[in-house]
N, C-alpha and C positions, 0 to 999 in steps of 0.2 A: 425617710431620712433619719429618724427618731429609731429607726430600727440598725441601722447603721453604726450611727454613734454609739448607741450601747453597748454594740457587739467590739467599737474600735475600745469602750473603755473598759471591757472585761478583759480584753487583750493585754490593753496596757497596764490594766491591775497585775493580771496574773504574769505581765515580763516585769512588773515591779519587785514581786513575791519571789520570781524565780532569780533577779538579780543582787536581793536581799542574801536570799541564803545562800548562794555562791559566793558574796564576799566576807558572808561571816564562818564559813567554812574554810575558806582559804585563809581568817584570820587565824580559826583555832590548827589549821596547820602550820603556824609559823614554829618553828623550834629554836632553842635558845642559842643553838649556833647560828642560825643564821641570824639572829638580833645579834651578836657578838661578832660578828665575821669580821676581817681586818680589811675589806673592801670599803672603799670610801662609797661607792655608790648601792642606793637602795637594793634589795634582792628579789630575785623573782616572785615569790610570793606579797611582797610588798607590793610589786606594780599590780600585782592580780587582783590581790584589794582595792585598790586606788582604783584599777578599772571596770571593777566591778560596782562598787560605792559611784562612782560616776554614772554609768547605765541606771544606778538608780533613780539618780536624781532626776537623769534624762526624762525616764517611761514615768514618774511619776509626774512631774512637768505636764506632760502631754494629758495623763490620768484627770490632773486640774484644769487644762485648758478643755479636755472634752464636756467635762463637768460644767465648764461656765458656757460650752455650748450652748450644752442641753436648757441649761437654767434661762438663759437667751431666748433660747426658744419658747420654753414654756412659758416663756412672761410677755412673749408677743403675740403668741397665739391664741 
């Protein structure tokens, strides 16, 4: 089970890392027209952040929740 969990929280390390840098890449692709653009609503790249920065929050979540698993474990056994 202990072999398990680990393997779930490298996972969800490594979709944190990978969620990380897809939304700081799409931030440095925002360009100054489209921060100016006359469209009242957000732009595509803006959501791509947001949804990106979100997945993070998600797989990290999960990263903590495994972590207090394991820590669970280790303290009842």
């Amino acid at each position: 089970m202990n072999t398990v969990l680990v393997i779930a929280l490298i996972l969800a390390m490594a979709a944190t890392l990978f969620a990380l840098i897809r939304g700081i890449v799409a931030f440095l692709q925002t360009t100054k027209e489209e921060l100016n653009s006359p469209e009242g609503g957000p732009s595509r790249s803006s959501l791509k952040q947001n949804r990106m920065m979100m997945n993070r929050i998600l797989f990290q979540a999960a990263a903590i929740i495994i972590v207090a698993i394991l820590l669970l474990m280790k303290g009842t056994g």
